[in-house]
KOLLODO-105567 format. One record per residue (C-alpha): residue in one letter; x, y, z. Coordinates in steps of 0.5 Angstrom, whole numbers, padded with zeros to 4 digits, always signed. Example, Ala and Ser with C-alpha at 12.3 -4.5 7.8 and 13.67 -1.06 7.14 Angstrom:
REM residues 2
A+0025-0009+0016;S+0027-0002+0014;
***
This chain:
REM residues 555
X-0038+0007-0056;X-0035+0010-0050;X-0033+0005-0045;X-0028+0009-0040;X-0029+0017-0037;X-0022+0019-0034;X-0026+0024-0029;X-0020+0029-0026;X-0021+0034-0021;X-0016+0040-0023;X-0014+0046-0019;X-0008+0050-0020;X-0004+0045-0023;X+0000+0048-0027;X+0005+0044-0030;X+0003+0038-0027;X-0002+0038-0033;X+0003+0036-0038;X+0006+0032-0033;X-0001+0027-0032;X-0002+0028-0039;X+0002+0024-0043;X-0001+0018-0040;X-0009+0019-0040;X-0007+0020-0048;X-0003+0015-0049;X-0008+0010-0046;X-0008+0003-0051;X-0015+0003-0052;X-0016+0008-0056;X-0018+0015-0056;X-0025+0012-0060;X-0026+0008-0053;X-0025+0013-0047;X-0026+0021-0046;X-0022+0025-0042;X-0026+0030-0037;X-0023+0035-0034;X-0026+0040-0029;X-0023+0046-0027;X-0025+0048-0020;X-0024+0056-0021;X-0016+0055-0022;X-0012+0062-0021;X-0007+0060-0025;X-0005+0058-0033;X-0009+0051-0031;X-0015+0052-0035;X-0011+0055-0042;X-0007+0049-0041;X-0012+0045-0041;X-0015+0048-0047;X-0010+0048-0051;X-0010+0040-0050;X-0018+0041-0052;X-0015+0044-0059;X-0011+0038-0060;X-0014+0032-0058;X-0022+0030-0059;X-0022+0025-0054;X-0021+0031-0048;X-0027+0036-0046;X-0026+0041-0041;X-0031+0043-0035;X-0031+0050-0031;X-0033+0052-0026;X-0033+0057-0020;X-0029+0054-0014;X-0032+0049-0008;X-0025+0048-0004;X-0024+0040-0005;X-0024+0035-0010;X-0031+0032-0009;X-0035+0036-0013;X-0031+0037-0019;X-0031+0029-0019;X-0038+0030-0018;X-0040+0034-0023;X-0034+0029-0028;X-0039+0023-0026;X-0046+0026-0029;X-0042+0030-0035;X-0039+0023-0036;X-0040+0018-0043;X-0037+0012-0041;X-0040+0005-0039;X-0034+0007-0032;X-0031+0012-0031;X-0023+0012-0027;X-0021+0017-0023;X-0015+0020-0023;X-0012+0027-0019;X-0008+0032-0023;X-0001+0029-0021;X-0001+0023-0021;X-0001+0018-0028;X-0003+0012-0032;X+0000+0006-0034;X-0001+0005-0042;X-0005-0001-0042;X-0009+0001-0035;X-0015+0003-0038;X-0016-0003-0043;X-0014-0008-0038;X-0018-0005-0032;X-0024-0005-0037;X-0023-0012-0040;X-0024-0014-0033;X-0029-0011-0031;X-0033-0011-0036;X-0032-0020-0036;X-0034-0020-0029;X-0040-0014-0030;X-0036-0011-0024;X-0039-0005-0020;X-0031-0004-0018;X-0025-0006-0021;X-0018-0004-0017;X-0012-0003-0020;X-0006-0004-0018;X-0001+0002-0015;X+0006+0004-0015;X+0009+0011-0014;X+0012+0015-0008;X+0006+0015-0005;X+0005+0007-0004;X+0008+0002-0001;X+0006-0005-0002;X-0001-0007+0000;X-0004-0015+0001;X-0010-0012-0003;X-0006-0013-0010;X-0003-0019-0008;X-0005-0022-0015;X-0011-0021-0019;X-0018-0024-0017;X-0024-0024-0022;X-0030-0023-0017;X-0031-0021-0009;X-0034-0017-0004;X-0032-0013+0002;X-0034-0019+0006;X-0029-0024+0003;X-0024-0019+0002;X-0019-0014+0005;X-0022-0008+0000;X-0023-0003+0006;X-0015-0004+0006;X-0015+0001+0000;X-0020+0007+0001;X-0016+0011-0004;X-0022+0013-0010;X-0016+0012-0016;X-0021+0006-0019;X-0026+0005-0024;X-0033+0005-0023;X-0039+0003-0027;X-0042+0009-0028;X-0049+0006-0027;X-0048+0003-0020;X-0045+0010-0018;X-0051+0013-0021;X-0057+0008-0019;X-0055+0008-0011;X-0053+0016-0011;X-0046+0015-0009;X-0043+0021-0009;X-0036+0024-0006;X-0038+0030+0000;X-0037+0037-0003;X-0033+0042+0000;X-0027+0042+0005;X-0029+0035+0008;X-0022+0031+0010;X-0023+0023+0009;X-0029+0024+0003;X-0024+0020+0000;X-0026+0014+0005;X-0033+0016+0005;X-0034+0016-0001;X-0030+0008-0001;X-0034+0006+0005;X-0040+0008+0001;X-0039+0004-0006;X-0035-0002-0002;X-0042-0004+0002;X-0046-0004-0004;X-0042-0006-0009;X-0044-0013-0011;X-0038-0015-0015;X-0031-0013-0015;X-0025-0014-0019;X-0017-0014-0017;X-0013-0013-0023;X-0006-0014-0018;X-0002-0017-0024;X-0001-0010-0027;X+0001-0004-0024;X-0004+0001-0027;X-0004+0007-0023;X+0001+0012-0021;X+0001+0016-0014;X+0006+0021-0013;X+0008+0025-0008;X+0009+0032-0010;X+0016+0035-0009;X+0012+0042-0007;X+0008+0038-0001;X+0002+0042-0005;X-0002+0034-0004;X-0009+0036-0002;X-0009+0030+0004;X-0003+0033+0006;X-0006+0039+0009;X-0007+0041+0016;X-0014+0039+0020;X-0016+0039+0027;X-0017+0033+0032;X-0025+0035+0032;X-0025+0036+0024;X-0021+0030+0023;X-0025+0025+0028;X-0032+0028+0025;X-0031+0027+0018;X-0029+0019+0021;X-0035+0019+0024;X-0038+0020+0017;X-0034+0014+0014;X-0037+0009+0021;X-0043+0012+0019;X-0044+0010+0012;X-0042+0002+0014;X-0048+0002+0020;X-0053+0005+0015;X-0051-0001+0009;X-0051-0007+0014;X-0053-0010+0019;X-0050-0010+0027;X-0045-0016+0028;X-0039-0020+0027;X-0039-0017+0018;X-0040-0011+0020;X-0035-0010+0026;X-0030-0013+0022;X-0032-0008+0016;X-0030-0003+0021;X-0024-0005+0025;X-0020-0002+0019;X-0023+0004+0021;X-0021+0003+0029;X-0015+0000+0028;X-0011+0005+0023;X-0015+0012+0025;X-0018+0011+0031;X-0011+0009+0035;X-0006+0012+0031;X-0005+0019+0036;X-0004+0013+0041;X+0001+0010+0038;X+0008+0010+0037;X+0011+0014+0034;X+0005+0020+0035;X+0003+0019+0042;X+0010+0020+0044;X+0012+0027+0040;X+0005+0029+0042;X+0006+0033+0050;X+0002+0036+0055;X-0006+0039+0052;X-0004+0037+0045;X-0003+0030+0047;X-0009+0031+0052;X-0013+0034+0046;X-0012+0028+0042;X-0014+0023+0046;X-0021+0026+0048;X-0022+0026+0041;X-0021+0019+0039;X-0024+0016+0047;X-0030+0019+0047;X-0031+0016+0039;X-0028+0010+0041;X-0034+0010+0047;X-0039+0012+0042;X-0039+0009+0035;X-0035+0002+0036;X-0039-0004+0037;X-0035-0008+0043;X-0033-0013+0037;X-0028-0008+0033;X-0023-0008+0038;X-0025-0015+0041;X-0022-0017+0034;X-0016-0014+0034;X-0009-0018+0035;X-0007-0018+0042;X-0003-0012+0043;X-0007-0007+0039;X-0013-0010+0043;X-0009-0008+0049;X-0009+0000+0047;X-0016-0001+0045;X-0018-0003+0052;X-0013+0002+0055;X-0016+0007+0050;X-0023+0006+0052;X-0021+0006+0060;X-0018+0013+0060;X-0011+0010+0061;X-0006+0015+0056;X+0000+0014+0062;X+0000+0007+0061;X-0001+0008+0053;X+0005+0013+0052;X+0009+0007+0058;X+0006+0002+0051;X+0009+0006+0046;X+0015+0007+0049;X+0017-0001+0050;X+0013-0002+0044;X+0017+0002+0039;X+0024-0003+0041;X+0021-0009+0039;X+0025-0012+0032;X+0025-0017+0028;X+0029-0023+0029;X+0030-0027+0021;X+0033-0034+0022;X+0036-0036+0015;X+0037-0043+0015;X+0038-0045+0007;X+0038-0041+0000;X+0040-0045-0006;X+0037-0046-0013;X+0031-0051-0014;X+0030-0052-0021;X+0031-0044-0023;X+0028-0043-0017;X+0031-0039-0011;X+0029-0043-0005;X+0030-0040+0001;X+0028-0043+0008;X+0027-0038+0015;X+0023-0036+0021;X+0022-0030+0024;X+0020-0027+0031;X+0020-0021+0035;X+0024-0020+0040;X+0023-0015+0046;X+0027-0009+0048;X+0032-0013+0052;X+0034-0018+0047;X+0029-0023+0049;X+0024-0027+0045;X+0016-0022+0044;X+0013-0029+0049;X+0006-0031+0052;X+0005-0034+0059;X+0001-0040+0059;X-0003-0039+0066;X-0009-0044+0068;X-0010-0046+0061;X-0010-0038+0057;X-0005-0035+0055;X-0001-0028+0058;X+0001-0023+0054;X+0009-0022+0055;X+0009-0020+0063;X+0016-0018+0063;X+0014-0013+0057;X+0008-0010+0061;X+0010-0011+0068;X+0008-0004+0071;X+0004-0002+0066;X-0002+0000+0070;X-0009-0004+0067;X-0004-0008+0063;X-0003-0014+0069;X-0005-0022+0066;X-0007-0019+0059;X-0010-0025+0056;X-0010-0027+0050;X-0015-0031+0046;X-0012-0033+0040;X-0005-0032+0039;X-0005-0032+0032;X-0011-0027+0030;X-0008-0023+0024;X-0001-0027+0024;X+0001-0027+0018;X+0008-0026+0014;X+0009-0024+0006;X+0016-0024+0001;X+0016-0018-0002;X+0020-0017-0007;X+0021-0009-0010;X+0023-0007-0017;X+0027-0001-0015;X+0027+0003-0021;X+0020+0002-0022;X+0018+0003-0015;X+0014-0004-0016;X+0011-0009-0010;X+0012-0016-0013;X+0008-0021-0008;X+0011-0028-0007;X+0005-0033-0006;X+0008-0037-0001;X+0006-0035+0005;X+0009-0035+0013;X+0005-0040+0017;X+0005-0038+0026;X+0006-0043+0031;X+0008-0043+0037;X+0015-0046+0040;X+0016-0047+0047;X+0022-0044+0050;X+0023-0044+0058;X+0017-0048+0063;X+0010-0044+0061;X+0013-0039+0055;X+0012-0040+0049;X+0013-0036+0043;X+0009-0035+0037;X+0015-0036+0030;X+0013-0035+0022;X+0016-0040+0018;X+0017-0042+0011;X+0020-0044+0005;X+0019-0039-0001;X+0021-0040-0007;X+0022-0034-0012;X+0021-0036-0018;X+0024-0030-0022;X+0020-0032-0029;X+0013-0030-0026;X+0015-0026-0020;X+0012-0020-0023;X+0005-0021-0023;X+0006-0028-0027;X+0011-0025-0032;X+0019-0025-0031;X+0022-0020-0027;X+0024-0014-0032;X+0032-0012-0032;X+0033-0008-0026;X+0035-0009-0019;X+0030-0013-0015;X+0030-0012-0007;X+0028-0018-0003;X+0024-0016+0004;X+0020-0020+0008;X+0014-0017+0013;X+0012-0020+0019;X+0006-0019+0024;X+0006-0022+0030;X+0001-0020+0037;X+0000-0014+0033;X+0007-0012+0032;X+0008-0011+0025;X+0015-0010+0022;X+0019-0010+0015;X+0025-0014+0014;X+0031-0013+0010;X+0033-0020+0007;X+0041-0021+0010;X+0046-0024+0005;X+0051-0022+0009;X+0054-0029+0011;X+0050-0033+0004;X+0055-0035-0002;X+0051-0030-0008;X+0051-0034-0015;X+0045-0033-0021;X+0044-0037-0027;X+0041-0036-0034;X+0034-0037-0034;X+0027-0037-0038;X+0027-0041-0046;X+0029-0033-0049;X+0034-0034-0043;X+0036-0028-0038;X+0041-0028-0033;X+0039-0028-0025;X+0045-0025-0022;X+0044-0025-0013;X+0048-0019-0011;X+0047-0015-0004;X+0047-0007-0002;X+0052-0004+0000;X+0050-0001+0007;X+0045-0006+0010;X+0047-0014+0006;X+0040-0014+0003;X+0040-0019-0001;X+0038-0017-0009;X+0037-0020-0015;X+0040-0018-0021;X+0036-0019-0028;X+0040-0018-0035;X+0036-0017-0042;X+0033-0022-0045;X+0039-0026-0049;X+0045-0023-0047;X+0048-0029-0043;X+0054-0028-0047;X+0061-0029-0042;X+0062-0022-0044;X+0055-0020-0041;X+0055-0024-0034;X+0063-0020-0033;X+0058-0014-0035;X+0052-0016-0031;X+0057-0019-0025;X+0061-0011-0026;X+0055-0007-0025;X+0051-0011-0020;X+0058-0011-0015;X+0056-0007-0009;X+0062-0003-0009;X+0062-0001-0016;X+0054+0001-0015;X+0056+0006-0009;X+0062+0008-0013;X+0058+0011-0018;X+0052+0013-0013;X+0056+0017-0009;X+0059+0021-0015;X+0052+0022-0018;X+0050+0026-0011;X+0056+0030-0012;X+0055+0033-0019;X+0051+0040-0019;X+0043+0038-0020;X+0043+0039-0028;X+0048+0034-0030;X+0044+0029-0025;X+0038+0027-0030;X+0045+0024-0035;X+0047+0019-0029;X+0040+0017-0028;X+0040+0016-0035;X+0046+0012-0035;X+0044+0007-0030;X+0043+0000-0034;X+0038-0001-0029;X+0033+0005-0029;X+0032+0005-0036;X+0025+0002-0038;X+0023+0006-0032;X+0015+0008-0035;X+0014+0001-0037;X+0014-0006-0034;X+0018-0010-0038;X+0023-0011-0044;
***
């Protein structure tokens, strides 16, 4: 029984096909359970003889062809119906699979009799994402943020595509990923999040040859948009579900050629033609309750948006963009081998003064002093100071490119500052606990930055951790112990945790791990790498103690 078809569309891939390969083969499930089915969309290069040759050597890939249609939609559509698989996985040619990805995400899937299954994503195209702050069983887009993740790169029950017609537009049609998504999320009766395990690997091409990178216009762009708004209205009903379906969509596409920092490298008709285009679709697809929704100042721009004031949106930006966070870090010590560490954050204006709220007449005020001359911007009110509020530790493995979630998460209030002013703070006590930081399991040896992100009013920011003024110690953790040293970079005083190899807690391997870790050290070899020609530089990077084991999550 075949349970998985990796579907990927190919174009002119070349060596990225030897690249992406390796990983679809090497799949633990076994080549007996999974097929891989490439589709040539009438590559001009050696992307078909390669693909062929791969054929030749291995049973388990087949091979597609056809004449070119311009985009990835129709090869994955053709993948879909010539598929085998109880699911099938997407995959774009230049990107990769983690080894045990396709049996966890099927094992969890086929446990939930999910229509979809995310997977976790790592690689130089992905940041950190709430979506897969740990693994949930089952959920809808009701319950859960699943518009916050509109790339394809998931597995789907081949039967629920099939059964509602779900099938990627065809031709060159940007955002026919998000189509695509919209239309699966809304259907959808069960979905699984497998975010204890980084399955898939998205990559940002050296050469920039990404097809989403590729230029469009205004009109094209916000026309396809209108698609993806579409396919939410023709599958649920008008109200408060489906504006907050939609508001996504408004908040991240709709308001980014308003916003810092393109609303202000735009000028003159470029700007203005832009700000046509996304007025006229914020006045004609919206329902009043997306932008209503919206934390305080990007509830601002919507209203600005929607009267016509791109003036008064630019002077926004302006003093927006200066907005910084401000970390208070009152305590770190270790708890029972745990890392806790106690702070507050708030946003502070451009002056140095606290992101405030003016309580008037029983409502609250939106920072006067931030607005004042802002035309349409006087007593804005503010109905909830907490809408969207929220603040997250993050810790990044920087030698995999892994966003590990703490399950702490900050808690707004409001603190009084002067007379009628208040400020809204994020406060919490974390407690990392580096023997199930990644995804339940210990952090493997590496370097581990500690970040925090915090969203207030609708001002959202990443933090560095400061241990420029902490007193920096580890310990020896876990039954097959391993040492946690706390170290910081060079340039900024991020606090870093340093993880050494599982039974090395030596006298010789704590100097070692305290030598390796020491920020003057690491900068000394750091910079020396940068000075050697480009053909030695895969020898330092091999050197590294803390890159190795880079394709696999633990030792």
């Amino acid at each position: 029984m075949i349970k998985v078809s990796v579907v990927v569309p190919v174009y002119n891939a070349g060596a990225y096909i030897e690249r992406c390969a390796p990983s679809l083969l090497g799949q633990s499930l076994g080549p007996e359970s999974y097929e891989i089915v490439y589709v040539d969309d009438g590559s001009t290069d050696d992307s078909l003889q390669r693909l062929e040759r791969l054929a030749a050597r291995h049973r388990h890939v087949r091979i597609l062809s056809q004449e070119n249609s311009g985009w990835p939609g129709r090869p994955r559509n053709v993948g879909v119906r010539a598929a085998r698989g109880e699911y099938v996985q997407f995959v774009d040619q230049d990107d990769e699979l983690t080894p045990e990805a396709l049996e966890r995400l099927h094992r969890l899937g086929a446990r939930n009799g999910s229509d979809i299954v995310l997977g976790k994503v790592t690689g130089t195209m992905q940041g950190p994402s709430r979506v897969f702050r740990r693994t949930v069983e089952r959920c809808t887009a009701a319950d859960a943020p699943l518009f916050e993740s509109l790339t394809p790169h998931k597995m789907f029950r081949r039967g629920f595509l099939l059964d509602h017609g779900i099938q990627f537009p065809e031709g060159r049609v940007r955002l026919e990923d998000q189509i695509f998504m919209a239309r699966a999320y809304v259907r959808a009766k069960t979905v699984s999040i497998l975010g204890d395990y980084p399955c898939y690997i998205w990559n940002r091409r050296a050469d920039g040859g990404n097809t989403s990178g590729s230029a469009t216009t205004p009109e094209a762009y916000y026309g396809h948009l209108r698609e993806v708004i579409d396919a939410v209205k023709e599958a649920t009903e008008p109200g408060p579900e489906q504006d907050d379906l939609l508001r996504r969509s408004f908040r991240v596409e709709l308001l980014r050629p308003v916003v810092e920092p393109r609303v202000l490298q735009r000028k003159g008709k470029d700007l203005e033609r832009y700000f046509g285009v996304v007025r006229r679709m914020a006045l004609e697809c919206f329902p009043p309750g997306v932008p209503e929704g919206l934390p305080a100042v990007s509830a601002l721009r919507a209203r600005l948006l929607i009267e016509g004031r791109l003036d008064s949106l630019v002077e926004l930006a302006r003093r927006t963009r200066h907005i910084r966070p401000l970390l208070t870090v009152s305590d770190v010590h270790w708890e029972s081998g745990r890392l806790s560490l106690t702070t507050d954050l708030r946003m502070l204006r451009p002056d140095g003064e606290p992101l405030n709220l003016h309580e008037h007449r029983g409502r609250f005020l939106l920072d006067p002093d931030l607005l004042a001359g802002i035309e349409g911007a006087k007593e804005w009110k503010v109905s909830d100071p907490f809408t969207a509020a929220f603040g997250d530790v993050l810790v990044h493995d920087t030698a995999r490119d892994l966003w590990w979630f703490d399950d702490t998460e900050l808690t707004p209030g409001l603190e009084g500052l002067s007379g009628n002013t208040h400020t809204v703070v994020l406060r919490a006590t974390t407690r990392l606990d580096p023997l199930t930081l990644a995804g339940g399991n210990p952090l493997p040896t590496g370097t581990h930055q500690v970040w925090l992100y915090g969203q207030l009013l609708g001002v959202g920011r990443r933090i560095r951790f400061p241990a420029s003024h902490m007193s920096l110690w580890g310990r020896s953790l876990g039954t097959q112990p391993r040492l946690v040293a706390l170290t910081r970079t060079i340039r900024e005083s991020q606090l870093t945790l340093a993880v050494g190899r599982p039974g090395r807690t030596a006298l010789p391997d704590r100097l070692l791990l305290r030598a390796t870790t020491d920020p003057r050290l690491r900068g000394a070899v750091q910079d020396l790498s940068r000075r050697v020609p480009a053909r030695l530089r895969p020898l330092f990077r091999k050197a590294d103690p803390w890159a190795r084991g880079r394709s696999t999550q633990h030792d």
